[in-house]
N, C-alpha and C positions, 0 to 999 in steps of 0.2 A: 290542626294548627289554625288558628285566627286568621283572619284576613288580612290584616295588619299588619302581619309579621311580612305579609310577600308586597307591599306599596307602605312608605313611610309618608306621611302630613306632617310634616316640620313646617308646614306654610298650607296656606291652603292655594288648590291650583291657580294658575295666573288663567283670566278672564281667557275662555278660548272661542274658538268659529262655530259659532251654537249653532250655525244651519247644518252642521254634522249631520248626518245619519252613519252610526256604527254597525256592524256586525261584531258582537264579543263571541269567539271561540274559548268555550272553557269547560272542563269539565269537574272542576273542583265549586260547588254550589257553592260556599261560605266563599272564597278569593272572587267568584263571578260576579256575587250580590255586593261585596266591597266596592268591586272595580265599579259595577253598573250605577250603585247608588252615587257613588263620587261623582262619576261621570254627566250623569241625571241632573245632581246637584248644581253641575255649573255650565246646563244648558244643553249638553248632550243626545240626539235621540240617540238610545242604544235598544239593539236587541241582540236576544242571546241565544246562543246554541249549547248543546253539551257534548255534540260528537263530529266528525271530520263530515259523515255520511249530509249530519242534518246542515252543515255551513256549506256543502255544494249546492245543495237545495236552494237555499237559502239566496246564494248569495243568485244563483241561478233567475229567483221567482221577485226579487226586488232590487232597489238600485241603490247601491252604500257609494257612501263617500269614500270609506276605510275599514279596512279589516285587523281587528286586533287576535293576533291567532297562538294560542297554547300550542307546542308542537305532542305531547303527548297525551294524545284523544285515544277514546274507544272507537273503534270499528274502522276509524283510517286514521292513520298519523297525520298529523300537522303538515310535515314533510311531504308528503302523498298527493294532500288538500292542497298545497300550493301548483307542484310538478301539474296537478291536474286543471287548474286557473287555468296556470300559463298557455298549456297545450290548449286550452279553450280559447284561448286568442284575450281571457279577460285580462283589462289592466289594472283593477279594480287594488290600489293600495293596499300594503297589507305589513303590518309590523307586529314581527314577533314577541311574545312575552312569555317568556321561559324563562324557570332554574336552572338550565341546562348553560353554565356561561365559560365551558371547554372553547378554545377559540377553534374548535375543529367543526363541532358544533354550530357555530357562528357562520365559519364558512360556510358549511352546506345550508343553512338557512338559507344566507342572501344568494347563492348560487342555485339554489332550487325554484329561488321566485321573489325571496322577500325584499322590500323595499330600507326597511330597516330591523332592529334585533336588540330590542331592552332585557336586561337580566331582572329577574326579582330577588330582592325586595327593589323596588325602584320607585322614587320620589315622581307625585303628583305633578310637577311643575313642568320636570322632565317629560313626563309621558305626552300634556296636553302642547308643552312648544315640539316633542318630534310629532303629535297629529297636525297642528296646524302646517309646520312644514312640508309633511308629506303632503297637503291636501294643497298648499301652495305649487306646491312643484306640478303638481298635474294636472294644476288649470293655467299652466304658463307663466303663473307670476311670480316675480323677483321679491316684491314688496308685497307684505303680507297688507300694506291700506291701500283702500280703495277709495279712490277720488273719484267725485261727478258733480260735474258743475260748483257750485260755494257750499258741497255736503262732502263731509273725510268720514269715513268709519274705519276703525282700527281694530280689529279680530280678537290684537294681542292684549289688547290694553279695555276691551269693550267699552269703548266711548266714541260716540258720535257727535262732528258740529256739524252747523251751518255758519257761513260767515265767519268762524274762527271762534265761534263759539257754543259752549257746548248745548247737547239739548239730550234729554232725560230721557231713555225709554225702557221698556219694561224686556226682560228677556226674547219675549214673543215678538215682540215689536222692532227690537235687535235683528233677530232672525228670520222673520221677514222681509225686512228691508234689506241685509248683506245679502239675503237670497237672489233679491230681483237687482241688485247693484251691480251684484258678480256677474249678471250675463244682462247685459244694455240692449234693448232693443229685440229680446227672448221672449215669446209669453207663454208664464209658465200656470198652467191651471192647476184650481183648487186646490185638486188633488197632489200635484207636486209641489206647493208650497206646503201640504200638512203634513207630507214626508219628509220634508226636511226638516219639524219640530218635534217630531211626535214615533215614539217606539209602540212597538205590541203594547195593545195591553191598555195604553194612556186612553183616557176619552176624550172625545171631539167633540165640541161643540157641532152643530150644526154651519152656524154661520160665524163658526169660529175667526174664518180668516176674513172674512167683510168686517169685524168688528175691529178685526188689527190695523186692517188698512185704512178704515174711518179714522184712526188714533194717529199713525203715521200720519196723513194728508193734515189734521189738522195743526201736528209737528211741525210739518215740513212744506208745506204747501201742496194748496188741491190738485194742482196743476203735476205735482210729482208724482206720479203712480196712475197709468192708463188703464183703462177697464175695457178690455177686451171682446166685447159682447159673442158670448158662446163659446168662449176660449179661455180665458184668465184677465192676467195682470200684466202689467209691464215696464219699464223704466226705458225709455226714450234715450238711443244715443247722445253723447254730447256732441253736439253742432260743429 
């Protein structure tokens, strides 16, 4: 069966929190490479698994925002892969996407760990407003925008001002900046900024993220965005 048939595009997805990083649980390759590419498409880093065994691993050896999880995998159930989270003390979001939509089913989902439980076929618009919210809730915030100083960026709607008015930037440049917004006063190196844009597989620039934040500063001013020396980047509490 096509991909298609299990997520419907009557719209395409509403602009989401590109500093995502995913874990996709799937073992059906044609529904994985639908979802991954969709996801891909509008900013998402995703990476994928195809069995319960390899999303323990997984979620074990790097750090996701959220976990998108199949409950009927080879070598551990879905079901299994959560109970087994939990008992690890991980809080690491995780919303189910199964055919399975018995509300018995549903129950034991969210009672074995999961945070939320989409049926398939399920609309793109849907899936990316329940990841932003999951991914809201468990950084504390009510409001999916983020104020700092006379700069709003908005997750939902992907547009950034300053002063009340807008200013342009490129997905990468999006995702950087919500990166370093979301934790004020954080410095986060290199390397955790190219994990929050970038899945297996993608290529890196070398000085990928120095060219994003040259572009930013000259956005938004030089004065916004701290350079760390031997550490990272940083975004200065508001006063």
């Amino acid at each position: 069966m096509h991909a298609s048939h299990y997520f419907t595009q009557c719209g395409a997805m509403s602009p989401p929190n590109i500093t995502m990083r995913i874990l996709l649980v799937e073992d059906d390759r044609m529904i994985a490479e639908g979802v991954r590419k969709a996801l891909r498409g509008e900013g998402f880093a995703v990476d994928w698994v195809e069995d319960g065994d390899a999303a323990l691993s997984a979620a074990s050896a790097d750090s996701y925002d959220l976990m998108l999880l199949d409950l009927g995998l080879p070598r551990r159930d879905g079901l299994d892969v959560l109970r087994t989270l939990r008992a690890r003390g991980a809080a690491l979001p995780v919303l189910i996407l199964t055919a399975r939509d018995a509300v018995a089913d549903r129950v034991k989902g969210l009672d074995a760990g999961a945070d939320d439980y989409l049926i398939k076929p399920f609309d793109l618009d849907e899936l990316g407003a329940r990841m932003r919210a999951l991914i809201r809730r468990q950084s504390g915030r009510s409001d999916s925008t983020i104020r700092h100083g006379s700069i709003t960026l908005d997750p939902a709607s992907h547009q950034v001002t300053q002063d009340g008015s807008p200013v342009a930037l490129s997905a990468r440049e999006f995702a950087l900046l919500e990166a370093l917004l979301a934790r004020p006063g954080a410095v986060l190196s290199k390397t955790q900024l190219e994990e929050k844009m970038y899945g297996w597989g993608e290529e890196i620039g070398s000085n990928t993220v120095e060219v994003y934040i040259h572009a930013l500063r000259k956005k938004l001013g030089a004065d916004l965005i701290r350079n760390v020396r031997g550490l990272g980047y940083m975004i200065a509490k508001d006063a």
